[in-house]
C-alpha positions in Angstrom: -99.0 37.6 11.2 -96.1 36.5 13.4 -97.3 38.9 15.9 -101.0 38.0 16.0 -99.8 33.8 16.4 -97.5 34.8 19.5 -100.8 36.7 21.0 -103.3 33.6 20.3 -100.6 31.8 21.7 -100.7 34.2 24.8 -104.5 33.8 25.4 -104.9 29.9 24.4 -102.0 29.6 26.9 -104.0 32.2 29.9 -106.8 29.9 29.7 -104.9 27.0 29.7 -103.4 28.4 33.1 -106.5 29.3 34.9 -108.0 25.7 34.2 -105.1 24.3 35.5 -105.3 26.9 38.6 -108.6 25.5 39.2 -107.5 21.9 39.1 -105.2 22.5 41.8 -107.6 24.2 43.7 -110.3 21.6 43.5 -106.9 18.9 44.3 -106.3 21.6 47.5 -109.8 21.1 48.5 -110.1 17.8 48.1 -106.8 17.2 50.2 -108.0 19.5 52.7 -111.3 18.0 52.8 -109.2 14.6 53.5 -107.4 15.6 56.2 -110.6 16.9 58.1 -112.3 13.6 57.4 -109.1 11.6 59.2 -109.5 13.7 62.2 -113.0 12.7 62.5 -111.9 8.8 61.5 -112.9 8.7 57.9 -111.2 9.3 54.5 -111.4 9.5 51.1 -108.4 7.4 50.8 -105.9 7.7 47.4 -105.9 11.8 47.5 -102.0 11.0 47.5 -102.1 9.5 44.3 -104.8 11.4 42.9 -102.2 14.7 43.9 -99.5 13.3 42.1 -101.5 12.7 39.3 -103.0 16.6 39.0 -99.3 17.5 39.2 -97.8 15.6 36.4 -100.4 16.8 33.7 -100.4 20.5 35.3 -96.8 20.4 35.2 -97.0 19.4 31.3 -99.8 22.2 30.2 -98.5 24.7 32.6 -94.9 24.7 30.1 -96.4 25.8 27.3 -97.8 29.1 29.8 -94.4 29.3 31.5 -92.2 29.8 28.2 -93.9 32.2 26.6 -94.4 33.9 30.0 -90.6 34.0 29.7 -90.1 32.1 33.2 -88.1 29.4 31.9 -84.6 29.7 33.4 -82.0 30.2 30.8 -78.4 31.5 31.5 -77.4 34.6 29.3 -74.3 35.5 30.5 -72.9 35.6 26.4 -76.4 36.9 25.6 -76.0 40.0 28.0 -72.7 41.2 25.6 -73.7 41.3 21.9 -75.6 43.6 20.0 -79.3 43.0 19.3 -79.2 40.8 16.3 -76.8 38.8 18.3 -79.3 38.4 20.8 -81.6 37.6 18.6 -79.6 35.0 17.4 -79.0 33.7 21.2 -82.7 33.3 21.6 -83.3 31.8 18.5 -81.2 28.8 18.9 -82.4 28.7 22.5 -85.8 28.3 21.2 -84.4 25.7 18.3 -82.9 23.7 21.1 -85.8 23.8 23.7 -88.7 22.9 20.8 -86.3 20.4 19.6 -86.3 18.7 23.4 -89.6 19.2 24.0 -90.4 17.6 20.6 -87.9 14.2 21.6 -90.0 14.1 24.9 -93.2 14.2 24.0 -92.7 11.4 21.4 -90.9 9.6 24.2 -94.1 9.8 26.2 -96.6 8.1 23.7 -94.7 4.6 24.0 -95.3 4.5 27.4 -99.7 5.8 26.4 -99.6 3.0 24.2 -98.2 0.5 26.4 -100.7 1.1 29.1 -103.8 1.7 26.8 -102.4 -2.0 24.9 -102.4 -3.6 28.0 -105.1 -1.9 30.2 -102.5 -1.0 32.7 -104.1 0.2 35.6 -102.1 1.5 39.0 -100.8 -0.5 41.6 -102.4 1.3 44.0 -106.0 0.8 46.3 -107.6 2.6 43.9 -106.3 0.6 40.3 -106.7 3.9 38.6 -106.2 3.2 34.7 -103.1 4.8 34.2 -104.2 5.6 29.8 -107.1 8.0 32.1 -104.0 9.5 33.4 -101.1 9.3 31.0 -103.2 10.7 27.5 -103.9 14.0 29.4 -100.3 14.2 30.3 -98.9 13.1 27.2 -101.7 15.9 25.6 -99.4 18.3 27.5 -96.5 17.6 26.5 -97.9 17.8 22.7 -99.4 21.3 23.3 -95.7 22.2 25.0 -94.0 20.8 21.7 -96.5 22.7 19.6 -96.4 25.9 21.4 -92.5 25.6 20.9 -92.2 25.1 17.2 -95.2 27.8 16.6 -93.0 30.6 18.6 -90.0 29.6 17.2 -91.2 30.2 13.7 -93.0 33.3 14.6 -89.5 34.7 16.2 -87.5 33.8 13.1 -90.1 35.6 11.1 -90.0 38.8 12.9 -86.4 38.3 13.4 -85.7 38.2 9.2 -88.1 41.1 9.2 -85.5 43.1 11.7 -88.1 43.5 14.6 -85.7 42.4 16.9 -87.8 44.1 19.6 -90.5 42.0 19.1 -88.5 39.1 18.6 -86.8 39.3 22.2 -90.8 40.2 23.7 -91.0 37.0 22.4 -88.7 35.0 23.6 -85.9 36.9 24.8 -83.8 36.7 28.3 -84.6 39.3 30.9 -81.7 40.2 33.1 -82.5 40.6 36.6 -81.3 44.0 36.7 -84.1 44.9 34.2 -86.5 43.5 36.0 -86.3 45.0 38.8 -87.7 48.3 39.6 
């Protein structure tokens, strides 16, 4: 069971990736397409904001991809000299500590969604985007991070008490970059 969650989690979190590939691609485009239209005197006008935008809610789905892709950055230098169930243990309470921060963000994010959907908020900008058009997808990511977290967390500990250490550190282990390399 713990090993079929962690690969649903795998392909949710693939397809998550490619639609956020393709949102920066359209965003490249658009930018692109901008800058020809200022060399011939014309612009769209706001693909600045619209840019930053695209980045903070890819930035907030892409996590979710990134940690179980293991490319979160984690020092192991205490990891690197115990035994596997130590490591095990290492990479548990790494993954207790980063769903536990990623829980206290996202629920730091929905004041700030309900402010601007309460008040309508809209951006300071040329084009008044409304910032709640913005701000649920972002906060969305941040949810889906937290979620992801907690759900490979709890499959780890399961293989873990079930002594597939193995699995476990597939999971969400550290990779040295000795091993790594070919």
């Amino acid at each position: 069971m713990a090993r079929k969650t962690l690969i649903l989690l795998r392909r949710l979190n693939r397809i998550i990736a490619i639609l956020v590939g393709l949102m920066f691609l359209v965003c490249a485009g658009t930018v692109l397409l901008d800058i020809v239209l200022r060399k011939l005197g014309a612009s769209f006008g706001g693909t600045d904001e619209i840019t930053g935008y695209v980045m903070a809610i890819a930035s907030a789905w892409g996590m979710g991809f990134a940690m179980l892709e293991l490319a979160h950055v984690r020092i192991d230098v205490l990891r690197a000299q115990v035994n596997q169930l130590g490591r095990s243990i290492f990479d548990l309470l790494s993954m207790l500590v980063l769903s536990g921060t990623i829980t206290v963000i996202a629920m730091g994010c929905w004041p700030v969604v309900a402010r601007s959907i309460a008040n309508g908020s809209h951006a300071n900008t040329p084009l008044e985007t409304p910032l709640a058009l913005v701000q649920v997808p972002w906060l969305a990511g941040w949810i889906w991070f937290a979620c992801m977290a907690w759900a490979t967390f709890v499959a780890a500990f399961v293989l873990v008490l079930q002594g597939r250490f193995e699995e476990s550190e597939f999971a969400i282990g550290a990779f040295a970059e000795q091993e790594a390399m070919p």
